[in-house]
C-alpha positions as a Markdown table, in Angstrom:
| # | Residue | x | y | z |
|---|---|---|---|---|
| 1 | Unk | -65.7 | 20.2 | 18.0 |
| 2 | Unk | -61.8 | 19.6 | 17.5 |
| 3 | Unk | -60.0 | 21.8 | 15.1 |
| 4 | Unk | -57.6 | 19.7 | 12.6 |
| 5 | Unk | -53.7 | 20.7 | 13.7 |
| 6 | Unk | -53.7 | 22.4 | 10.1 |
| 7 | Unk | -56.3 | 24.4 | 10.6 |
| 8 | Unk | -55.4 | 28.1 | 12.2 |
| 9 | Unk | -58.5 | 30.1 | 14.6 |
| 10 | Unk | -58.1 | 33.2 | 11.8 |
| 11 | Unk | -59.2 | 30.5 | 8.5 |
| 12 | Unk | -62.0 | 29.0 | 10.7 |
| 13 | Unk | -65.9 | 30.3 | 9.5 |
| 14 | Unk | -66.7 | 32.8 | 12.3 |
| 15 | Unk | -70.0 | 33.7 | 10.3 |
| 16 | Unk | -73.2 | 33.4 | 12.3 |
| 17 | Unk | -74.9 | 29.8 | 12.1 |
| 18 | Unk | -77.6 | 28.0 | 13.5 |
| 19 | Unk | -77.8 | 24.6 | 14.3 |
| 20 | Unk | -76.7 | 22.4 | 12.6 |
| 21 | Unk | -74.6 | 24.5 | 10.2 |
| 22 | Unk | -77.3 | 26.4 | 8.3 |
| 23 | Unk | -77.0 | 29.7 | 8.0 |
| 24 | Unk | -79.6 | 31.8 | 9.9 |
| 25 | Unk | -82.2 | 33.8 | 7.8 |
| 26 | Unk | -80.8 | 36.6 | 6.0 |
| 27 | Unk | -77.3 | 36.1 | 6.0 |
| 28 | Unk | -75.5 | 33.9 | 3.8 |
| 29 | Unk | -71.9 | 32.6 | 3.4 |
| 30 | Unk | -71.7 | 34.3 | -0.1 |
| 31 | Unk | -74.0 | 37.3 | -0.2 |
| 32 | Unk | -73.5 | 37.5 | -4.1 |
| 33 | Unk | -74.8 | 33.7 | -4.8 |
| 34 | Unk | -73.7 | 31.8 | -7.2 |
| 35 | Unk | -72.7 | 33.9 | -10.4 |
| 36 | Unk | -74.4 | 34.3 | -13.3 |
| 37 | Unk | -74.1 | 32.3 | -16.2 |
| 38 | Unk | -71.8 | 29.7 | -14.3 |
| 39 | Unk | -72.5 | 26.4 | -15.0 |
| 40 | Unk | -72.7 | 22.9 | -13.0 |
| 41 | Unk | -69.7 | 20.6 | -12.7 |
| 42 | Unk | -71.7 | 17.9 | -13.9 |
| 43 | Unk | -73.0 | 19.7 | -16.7 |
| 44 | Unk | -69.5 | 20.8 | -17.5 |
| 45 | Unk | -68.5 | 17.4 | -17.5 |
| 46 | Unk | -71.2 | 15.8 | -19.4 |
| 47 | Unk | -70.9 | 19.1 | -22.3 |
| 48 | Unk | -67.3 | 17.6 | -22.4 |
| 49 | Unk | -67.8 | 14.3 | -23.0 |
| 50 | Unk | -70.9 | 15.2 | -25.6 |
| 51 | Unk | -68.0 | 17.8 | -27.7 |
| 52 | Unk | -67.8 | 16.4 | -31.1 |
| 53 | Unk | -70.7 | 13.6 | -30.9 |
| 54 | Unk | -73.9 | 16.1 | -31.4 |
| 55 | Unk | -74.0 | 15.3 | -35.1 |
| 56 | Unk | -74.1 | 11.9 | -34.9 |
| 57 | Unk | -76.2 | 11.2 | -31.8 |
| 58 | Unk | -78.6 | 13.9 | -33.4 |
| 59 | Unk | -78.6 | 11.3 | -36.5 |
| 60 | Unk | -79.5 | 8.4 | -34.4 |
| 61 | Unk | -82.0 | 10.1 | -32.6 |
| 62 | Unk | -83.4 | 11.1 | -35.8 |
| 63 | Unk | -83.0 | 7.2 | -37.2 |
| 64 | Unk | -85.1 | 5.9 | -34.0 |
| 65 | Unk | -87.7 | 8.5 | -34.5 |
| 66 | Unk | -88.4 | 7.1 | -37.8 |
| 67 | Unk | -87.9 | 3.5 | -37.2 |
| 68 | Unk | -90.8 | 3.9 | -34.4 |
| 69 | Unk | -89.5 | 4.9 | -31.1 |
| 70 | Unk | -91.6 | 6.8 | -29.3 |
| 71 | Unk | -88.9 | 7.9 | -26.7 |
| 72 | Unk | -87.0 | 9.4 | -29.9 |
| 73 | Unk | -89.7 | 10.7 | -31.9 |
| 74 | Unk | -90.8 | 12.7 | -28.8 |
| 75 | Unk | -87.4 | 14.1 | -27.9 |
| 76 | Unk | -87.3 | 15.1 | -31.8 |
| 77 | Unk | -90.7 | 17.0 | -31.9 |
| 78 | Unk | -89.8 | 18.8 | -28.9 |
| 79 | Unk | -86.4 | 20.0 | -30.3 |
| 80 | Unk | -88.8 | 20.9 | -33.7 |
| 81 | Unk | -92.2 | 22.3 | -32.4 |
| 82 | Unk | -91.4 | 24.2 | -28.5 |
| 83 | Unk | -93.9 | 23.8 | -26.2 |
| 84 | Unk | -97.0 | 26.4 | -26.8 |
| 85 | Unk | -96.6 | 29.7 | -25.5 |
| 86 | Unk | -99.6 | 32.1 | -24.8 |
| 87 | Unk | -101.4 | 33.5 | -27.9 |
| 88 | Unk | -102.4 | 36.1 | -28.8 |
| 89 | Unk | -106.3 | 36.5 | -27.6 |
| 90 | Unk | -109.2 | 38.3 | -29.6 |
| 91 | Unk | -112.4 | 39.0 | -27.8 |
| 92 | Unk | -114.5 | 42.1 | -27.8 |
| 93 | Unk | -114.2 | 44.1 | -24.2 |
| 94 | Unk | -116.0 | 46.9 | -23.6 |
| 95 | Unk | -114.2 | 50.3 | -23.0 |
| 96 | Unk | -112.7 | 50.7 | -19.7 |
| 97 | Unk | -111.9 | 54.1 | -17.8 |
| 98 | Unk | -114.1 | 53.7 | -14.5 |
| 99 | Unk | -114.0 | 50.7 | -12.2 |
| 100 | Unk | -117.4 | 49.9 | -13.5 |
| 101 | Unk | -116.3 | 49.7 | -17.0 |
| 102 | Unk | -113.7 | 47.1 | -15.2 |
| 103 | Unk | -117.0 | 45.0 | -14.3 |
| 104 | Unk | -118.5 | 45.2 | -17.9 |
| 105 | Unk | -114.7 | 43.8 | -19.4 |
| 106 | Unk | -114.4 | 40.6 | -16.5 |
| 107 | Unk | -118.3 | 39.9 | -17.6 |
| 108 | Unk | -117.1 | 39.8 | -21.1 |
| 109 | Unk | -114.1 | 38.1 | -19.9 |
| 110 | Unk | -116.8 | 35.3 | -18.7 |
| 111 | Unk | -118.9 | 35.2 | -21.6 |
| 112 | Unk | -115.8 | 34.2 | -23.8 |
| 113 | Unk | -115.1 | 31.4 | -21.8 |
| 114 | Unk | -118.6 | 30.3 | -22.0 |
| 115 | Unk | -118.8 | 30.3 | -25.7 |
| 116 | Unk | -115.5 | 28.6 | -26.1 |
| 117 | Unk | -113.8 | 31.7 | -27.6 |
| 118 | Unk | -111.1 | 31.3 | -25.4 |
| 119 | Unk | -109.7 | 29.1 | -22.4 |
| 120 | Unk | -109.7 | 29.3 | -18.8 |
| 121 | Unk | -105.9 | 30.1 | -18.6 |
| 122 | Unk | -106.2 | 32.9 | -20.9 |
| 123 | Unk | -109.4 | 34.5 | -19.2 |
| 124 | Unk | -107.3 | 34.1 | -16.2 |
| 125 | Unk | -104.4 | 36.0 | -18.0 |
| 126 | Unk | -107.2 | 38.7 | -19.1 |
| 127 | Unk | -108.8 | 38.7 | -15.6 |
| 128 | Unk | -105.1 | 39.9 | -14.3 |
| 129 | Unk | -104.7 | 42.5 | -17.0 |
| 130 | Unk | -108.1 | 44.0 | -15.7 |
| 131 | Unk | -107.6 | 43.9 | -12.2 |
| 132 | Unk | -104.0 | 45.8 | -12.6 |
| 133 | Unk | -105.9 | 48.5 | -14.4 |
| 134 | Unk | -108.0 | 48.4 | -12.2 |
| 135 | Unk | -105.7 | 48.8 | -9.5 |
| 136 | Unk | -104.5 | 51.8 | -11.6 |
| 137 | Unk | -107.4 | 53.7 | -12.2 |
| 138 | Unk | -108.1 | 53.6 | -8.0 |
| 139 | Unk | -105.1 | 54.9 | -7.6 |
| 140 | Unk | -105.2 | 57.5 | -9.7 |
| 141 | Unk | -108.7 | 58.5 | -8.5 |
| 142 | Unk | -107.2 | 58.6 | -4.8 |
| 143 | Unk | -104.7 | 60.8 | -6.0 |
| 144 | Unk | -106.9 | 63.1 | -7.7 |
| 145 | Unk | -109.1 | 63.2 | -4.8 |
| 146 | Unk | -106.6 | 63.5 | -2.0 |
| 147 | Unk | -105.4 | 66.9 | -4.4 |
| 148 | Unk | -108.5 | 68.2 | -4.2 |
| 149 | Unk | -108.6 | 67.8 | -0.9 |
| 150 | Unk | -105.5 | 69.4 | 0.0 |
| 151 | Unk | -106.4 | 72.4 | -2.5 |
| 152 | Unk | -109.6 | 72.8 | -0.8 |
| 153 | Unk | -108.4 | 73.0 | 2.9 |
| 154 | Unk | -105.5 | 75.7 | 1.6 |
């Protein structure tokens, strides 16, 4: 490859590529990425030419939304009414302190779905919650044991 006259050794990239020009894994021509906050040129540009014209082309939305458009109305009601979050869910679980409890709570996790009480997603969410404490209580069972052990061998 041919340097450009202008171009001195000490300004060309000396940083470790492969092929091609990509970078290899783990390193990066800026370490920090790109910062925080900072915005597209293209959004920059099209924030620029929008300055000043929200009012009216939120009226005209708003006139097409009532006239019939569906494009509009639907960019209106999603402005008005976000999309759905999770809610909050209300089914009666068992207590839980043992892993076995853990197997009473996911069966009642199950039966909720089956009546209809609540969806898949959020059985899915609940089945996550239980396995983490789950997770928690074996841990703090192995630590209780592995003390004892230690104690015991002293």
């Amino acid at each position: 490859m041919r340097m450009p006259e202008e171009m001195t050794p000490d300004l060309v990239d000396t940083a470790p590529k492969q092929g091609r020009g990509r970078w290899k894994p783990g390193e990066s021509g800026n370490p920090d990425g790109r910062p925080r906050g900072s915005r597209n040129k293209t959004t920059l540009a099209a924030i620029a030419l929008l300055d000043g014209e929200a009012e009216a082309l939120t009226r005209t939305a708003i006139e097409k939304a009532l006239e019939g458009d569906m494009a509009a109305l639907r960019l209106c009601l999603e402005r008005i009414v976000p999309p759905a979050r999770s809610r909050a869910v209300e089914i009666d679980l068992p207590p839980f302190e043992t892993t076995q409890d853990i197997v009473a709570a996911t069966g009642a996790v199950v039966n909720a779905v089956a009546d209809g009480a609540i969806t898949v997603d959020e059985a899915q969410g609940l089945a996550d919650v239980l396995e983490r404490h789950r997770r928690a209580i074996e841990t703090v069972d192995l630590e209780r044991r592995i003390t004892a052990l230690e104690n015991g061998s002293k």
